[in-house]
C-alpha positions in Angstrom: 11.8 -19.8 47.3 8.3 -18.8 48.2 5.3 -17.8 46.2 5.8 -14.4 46.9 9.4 -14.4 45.6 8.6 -17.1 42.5 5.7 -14.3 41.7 7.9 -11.5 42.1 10.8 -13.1 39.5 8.1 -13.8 37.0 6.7 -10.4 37.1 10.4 -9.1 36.5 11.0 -11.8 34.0 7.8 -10.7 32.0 8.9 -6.8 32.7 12.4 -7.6 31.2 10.9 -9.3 28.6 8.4 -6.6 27.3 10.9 -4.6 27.2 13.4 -6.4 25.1 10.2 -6.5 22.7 9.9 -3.1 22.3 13.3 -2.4 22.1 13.6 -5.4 19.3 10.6 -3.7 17.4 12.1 -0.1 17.3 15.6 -1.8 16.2 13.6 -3.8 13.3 12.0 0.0 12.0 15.6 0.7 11.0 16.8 -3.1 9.8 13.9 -4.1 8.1 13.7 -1.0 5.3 17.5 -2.1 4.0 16.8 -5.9 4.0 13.4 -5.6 2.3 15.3 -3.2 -0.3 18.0 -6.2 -0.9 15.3 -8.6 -1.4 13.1 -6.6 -3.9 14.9 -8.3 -6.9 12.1 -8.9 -9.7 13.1 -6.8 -12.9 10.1 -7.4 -15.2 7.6 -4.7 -15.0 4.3 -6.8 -16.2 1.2 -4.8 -16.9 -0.7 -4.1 -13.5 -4.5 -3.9 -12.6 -4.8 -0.9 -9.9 -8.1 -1.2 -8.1 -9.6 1.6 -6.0 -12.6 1.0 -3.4 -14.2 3.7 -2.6 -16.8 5.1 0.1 -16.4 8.6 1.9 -14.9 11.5 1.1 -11.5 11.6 3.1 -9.1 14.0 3.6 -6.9 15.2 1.0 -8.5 12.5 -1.2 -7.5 14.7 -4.9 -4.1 14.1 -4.0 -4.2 10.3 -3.1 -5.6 9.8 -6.5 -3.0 12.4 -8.4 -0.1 10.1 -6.5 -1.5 7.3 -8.3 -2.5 8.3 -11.7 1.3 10.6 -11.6 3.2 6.7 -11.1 6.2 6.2 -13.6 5.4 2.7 -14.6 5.1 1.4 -18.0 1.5 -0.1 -18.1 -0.7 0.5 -15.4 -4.9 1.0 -15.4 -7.2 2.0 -12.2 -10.8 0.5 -11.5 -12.8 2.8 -9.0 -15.2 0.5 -8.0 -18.2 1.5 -5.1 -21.3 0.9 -4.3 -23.1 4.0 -5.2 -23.6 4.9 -8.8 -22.6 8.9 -8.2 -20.9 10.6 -4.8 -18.4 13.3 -4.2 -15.7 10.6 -3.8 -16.5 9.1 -7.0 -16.4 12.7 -8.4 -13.3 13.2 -7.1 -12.0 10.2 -8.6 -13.2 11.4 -12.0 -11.8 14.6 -12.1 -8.6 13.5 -11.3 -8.3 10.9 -13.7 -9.5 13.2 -16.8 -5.6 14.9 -16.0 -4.2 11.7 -16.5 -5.8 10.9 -20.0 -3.2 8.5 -20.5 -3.6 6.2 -18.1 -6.7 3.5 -18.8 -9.2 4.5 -16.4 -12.7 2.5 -15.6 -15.5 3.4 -13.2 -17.7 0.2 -11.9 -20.3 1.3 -9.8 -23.5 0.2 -8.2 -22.1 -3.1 -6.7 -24.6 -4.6 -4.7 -23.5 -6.3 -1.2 -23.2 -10.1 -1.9 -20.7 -11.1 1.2 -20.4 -10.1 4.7 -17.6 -7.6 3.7 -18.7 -4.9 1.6 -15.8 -4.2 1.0 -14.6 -7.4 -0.7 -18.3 -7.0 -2.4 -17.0 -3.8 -3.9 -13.6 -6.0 -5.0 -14.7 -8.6 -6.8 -16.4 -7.3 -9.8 -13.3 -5.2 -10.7 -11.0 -8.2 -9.8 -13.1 -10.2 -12.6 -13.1 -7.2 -15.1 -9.7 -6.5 -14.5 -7.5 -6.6 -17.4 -4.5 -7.5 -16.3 -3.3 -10.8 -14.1 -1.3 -8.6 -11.6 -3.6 -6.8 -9.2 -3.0 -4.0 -6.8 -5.6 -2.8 -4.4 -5.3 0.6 -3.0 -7.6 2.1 0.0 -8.9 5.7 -2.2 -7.1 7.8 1.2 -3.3 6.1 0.6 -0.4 8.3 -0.7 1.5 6.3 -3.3 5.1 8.0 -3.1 6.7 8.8 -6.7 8.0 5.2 -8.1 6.0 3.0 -5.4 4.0 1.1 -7.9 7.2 -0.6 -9.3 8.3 -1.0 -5.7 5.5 -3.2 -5.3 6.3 -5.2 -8.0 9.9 -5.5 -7.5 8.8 -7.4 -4.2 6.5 -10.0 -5.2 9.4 -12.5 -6.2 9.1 -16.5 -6.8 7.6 -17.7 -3.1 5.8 -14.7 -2.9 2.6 -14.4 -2.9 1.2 -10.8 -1.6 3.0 -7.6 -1.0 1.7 -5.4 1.8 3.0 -1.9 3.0 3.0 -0.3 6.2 0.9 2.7 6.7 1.8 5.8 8.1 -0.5 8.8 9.4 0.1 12.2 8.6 -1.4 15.1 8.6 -3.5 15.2 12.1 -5.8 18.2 12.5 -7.2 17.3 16.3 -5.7 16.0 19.5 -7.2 12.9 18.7 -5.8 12.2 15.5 -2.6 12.6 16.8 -3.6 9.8 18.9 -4.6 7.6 16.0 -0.8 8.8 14.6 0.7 7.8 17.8 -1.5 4.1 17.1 -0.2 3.9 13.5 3.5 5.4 13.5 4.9 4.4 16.6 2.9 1.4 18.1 1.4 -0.7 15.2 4.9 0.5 12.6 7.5 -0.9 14.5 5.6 -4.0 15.2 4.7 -4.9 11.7 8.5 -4.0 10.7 9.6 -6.6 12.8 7.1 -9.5 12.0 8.1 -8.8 8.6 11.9 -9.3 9.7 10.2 -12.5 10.8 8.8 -13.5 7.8 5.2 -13.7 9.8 2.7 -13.7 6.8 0.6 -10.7 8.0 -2.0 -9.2 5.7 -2.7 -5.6 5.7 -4.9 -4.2 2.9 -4.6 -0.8 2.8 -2.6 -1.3 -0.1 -1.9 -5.2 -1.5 -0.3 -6.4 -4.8 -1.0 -10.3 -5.8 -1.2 -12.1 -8.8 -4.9 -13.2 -9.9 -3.8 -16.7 -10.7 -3.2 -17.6 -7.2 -5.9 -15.9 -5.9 -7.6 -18.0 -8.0 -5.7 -20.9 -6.5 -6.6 -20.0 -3.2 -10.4 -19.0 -3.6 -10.1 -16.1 -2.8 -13.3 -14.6 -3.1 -14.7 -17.2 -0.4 -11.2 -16.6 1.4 -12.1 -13.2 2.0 -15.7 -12.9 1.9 -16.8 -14.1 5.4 -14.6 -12.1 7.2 -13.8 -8.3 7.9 -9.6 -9.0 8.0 -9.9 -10.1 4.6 -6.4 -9.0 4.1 -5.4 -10.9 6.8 -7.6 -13.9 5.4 -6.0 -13.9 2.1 -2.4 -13.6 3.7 -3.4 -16.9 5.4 -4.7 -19.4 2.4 -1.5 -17.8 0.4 0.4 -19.4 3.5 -1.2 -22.6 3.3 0.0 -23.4 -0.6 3.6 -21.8 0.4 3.3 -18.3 -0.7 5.0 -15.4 1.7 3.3 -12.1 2.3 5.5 -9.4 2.7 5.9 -5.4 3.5 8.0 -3.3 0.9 10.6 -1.2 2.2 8.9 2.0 1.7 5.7 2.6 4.0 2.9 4.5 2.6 1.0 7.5 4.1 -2.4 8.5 5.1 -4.0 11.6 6.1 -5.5 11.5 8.3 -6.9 15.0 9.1 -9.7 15.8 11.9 -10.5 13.1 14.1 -12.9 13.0 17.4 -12.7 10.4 20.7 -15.7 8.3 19.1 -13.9 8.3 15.0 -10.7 7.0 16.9 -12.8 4.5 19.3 -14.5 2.6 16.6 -11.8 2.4 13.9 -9.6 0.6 16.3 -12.7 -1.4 18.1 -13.1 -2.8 14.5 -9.2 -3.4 14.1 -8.6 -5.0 16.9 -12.3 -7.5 16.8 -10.2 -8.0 13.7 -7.4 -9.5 15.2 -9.5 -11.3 17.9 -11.0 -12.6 14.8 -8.5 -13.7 12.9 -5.3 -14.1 14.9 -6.7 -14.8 18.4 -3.4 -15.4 20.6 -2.0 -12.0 19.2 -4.8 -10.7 20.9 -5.1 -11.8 23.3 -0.9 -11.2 24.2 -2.0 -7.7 23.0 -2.4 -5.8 25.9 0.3 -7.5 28.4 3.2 -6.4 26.1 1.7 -2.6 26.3 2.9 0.1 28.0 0.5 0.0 31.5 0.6 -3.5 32.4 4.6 -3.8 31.7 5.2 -1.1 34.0 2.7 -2.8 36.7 4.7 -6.0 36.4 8.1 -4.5 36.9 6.9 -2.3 39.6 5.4 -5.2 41.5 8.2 -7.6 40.3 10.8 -5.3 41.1 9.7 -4.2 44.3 10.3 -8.0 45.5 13.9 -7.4 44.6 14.2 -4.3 46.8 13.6 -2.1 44.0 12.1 1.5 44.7 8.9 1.2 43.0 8.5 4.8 42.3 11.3 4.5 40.3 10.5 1.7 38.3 6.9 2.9 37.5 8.7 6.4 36.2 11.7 5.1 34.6 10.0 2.1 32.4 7.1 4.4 30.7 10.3 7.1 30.1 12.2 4.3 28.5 9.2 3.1 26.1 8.7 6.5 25.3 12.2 7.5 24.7 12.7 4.3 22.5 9.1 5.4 20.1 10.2 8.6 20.1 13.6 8.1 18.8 11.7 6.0 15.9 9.6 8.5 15.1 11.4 11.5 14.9 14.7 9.2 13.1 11.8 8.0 10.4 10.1 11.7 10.3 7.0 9.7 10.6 5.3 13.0 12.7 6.8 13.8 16.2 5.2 17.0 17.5 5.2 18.6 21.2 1.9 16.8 21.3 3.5 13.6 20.7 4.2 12.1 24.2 0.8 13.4 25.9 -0.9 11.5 22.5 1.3 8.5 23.4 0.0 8.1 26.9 -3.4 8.4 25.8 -3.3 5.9 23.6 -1.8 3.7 25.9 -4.8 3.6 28.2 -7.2 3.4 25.2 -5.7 0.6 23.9 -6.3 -1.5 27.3 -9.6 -0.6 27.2 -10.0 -1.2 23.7 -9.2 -4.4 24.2 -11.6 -5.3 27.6 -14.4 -4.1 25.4 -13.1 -6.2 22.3 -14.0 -9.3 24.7 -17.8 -8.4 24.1 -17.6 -6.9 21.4 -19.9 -8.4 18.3 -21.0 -4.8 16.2 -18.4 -2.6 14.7 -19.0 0.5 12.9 -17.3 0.8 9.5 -18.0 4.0 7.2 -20.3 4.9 9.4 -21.9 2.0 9.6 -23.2 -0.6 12.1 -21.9 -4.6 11.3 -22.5 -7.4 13.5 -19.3 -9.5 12.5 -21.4 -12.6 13.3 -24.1 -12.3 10.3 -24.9 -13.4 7.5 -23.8 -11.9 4.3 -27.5 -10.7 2.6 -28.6 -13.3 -0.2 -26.6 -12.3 -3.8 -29.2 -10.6 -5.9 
């Protein structure tokens, strides 16, 4: 066998093998729901600590707050805790909670940035003043769906020691939210379902549920501080004292409403620095097992075989599509006509997403600039 031949089998190896990945992934959206569902076995419904970072107004914002002061669980309370002392956010947050009277609500405001992640500055004065040991963070723009809250609990069994969810996009107003949907629902989804069918302990924070005695155990605060995947982070040192994270079977939603190109651009920049951060060989595998580069290995590889490579760079983007599709329609997780054109775009973002997120030191988050090398200020 020649080079050219050994080179042409391993492009068509590789090919075969993306493939099977995507494939795998959009089988695990419709497997990993049921098993998570099975495995969801804690009865007790202890008192829960509901904490609620907020920033910038976002889209439908009133409702993401009426979905979680309308939960049907025993004991629950909600900390809206932000930097500013007064904004429209905050006032939304107020005004939804005076229609829920009967669930505890506290405002603590004026946190000053102490750690790289303001964020995780915002957190950890209403993790301290929170008064229950079980802890659930929400992002303010999540849709908790009726009963979710004692979903979350229901998963965080003995070995477990953070529950995630998957989040889901609705809602787009622009062409390019739908390509932040397409992102979300039908690339990022399925690939989460499946590391979860893994049992991969992968963080994500929109919404998390732990118990404040081993965040305690693990540092947290100086786990998550120096880093902008804290979720991710905290995932990790739960790891290291033998602690699973895992996603419930319901996903979560968020609207996402108007987008442009450059909203888009930097919210994934930051995502994916994120993962070059914080898992570096997932990143770096990242844009191989996409879309582009799959269909240039089988094209080349197959071509070595005799293949017509026409056919082979039409027919493998048609069968990734066909296979997200199916995913996204079956899951009503927001196929529109717009959909596929969304999809394709998003395929060449990502790829150069990802050649930018090699030089890549300043994100933008809430409009504004971090270099994720800094310093956290001095605490005041």
């Amino acid at each position: 066998m020649n080079a050219v031949s050994a080179i042409g089998m391993a492009a068509t190896a590789f090919w075969a093998l993306a493939l099977a990945v995507r494939g795998a992934a959009a089988v695990a959206s419709f497997i990993q729901p049921g098993m998570r569902r099975r495995a969801a076995v804690r009865a007790d419904r202890p008192a829960v600590s509901v904490i609620v970072p907020v920033k910038n107004m976002e889209p439908e914002l009133d409702l993401a707050f009426t979905s979680l002061f309308s939960q049907h669980y025993p004991n629950f309370e909600v900390l809206v805790t932000a930097a500013e002392e007064n904004s429209p956010a905050i006032a939304t947050a107020r005004q939804a909670a005076s229609r829920f009277p009967h669930v505890a609500a506290r405002f603590i405001l004026g946190n000053r940035r102490f750690t790289l992640n303001p964020k995780v500055s915002n957190l950890a004065p209403a993790i301290a003043a929170a008064a229950h040991d079980m802890i659930l963070i929400k992002d303010a723009n999540i849709h908790l769906a009726d009963g979710q809250l004692k979903e979350f609990v229901s998963n965080l069994t003995p070995g477990t020691g953070m529950v995630c969810a998957i989040p889901i996009a609705v809602g787009p107003k622009t062409f390019w939210a739908e390509v932040e949907c397409a992102m979300m629902n039908g690339h990022a989804a399925p690939l989460l379902m499946g590391a979860s069918i893994l049992r991969l302990d992968v963080g994500f924070g929109k919404v998390m549920l732990f118990d404040r005695r081993d965040y305690a155990r693990v540092d947290g605060l100086a786990t998550m501080a120096p880093t902008f995947g804290d979720d991710h982070a905290l995932a990790k040192a739960l790891a290291r004292i033998g602690l699973r994270t895992v996603f419930t079977a319901g996903v979560i939603r968020q609207a996402i409403g108007a987008r442009t190109f450059r909203d888009v651009w930097e919210r994934q920049l930051r995502w994916m620095v994120i993962r070059r951060e914080e898992e570096p060989l997932a990143f770096f595998a990242e844009a191989f097992f996409g879309c582009l580069f799959t269909t240039l290995a089988g094209a080349a590889g197959l071509a070595s075989l005799g293949w017509p490579v026409l056919a082979v760079a039409v027919a493998t983007p048609l069968v990734w599509l066909a296979s997200e599709t199916l995913v996204v329609a079956a899951h009503g997780w927001g196929w529109s006509w717009r959909y596929p054109i969304a999809s394709v775009c998003r395929e060449f973002m990502l790829v150069a997403l990802w050649l930018r997120t090699w030089f890549s030191r300043k994100v933008q988050w809430a409009g504004q600039p971090f270099d994720i090398g800094s310093l956290p200020p001095p605490a005041l």
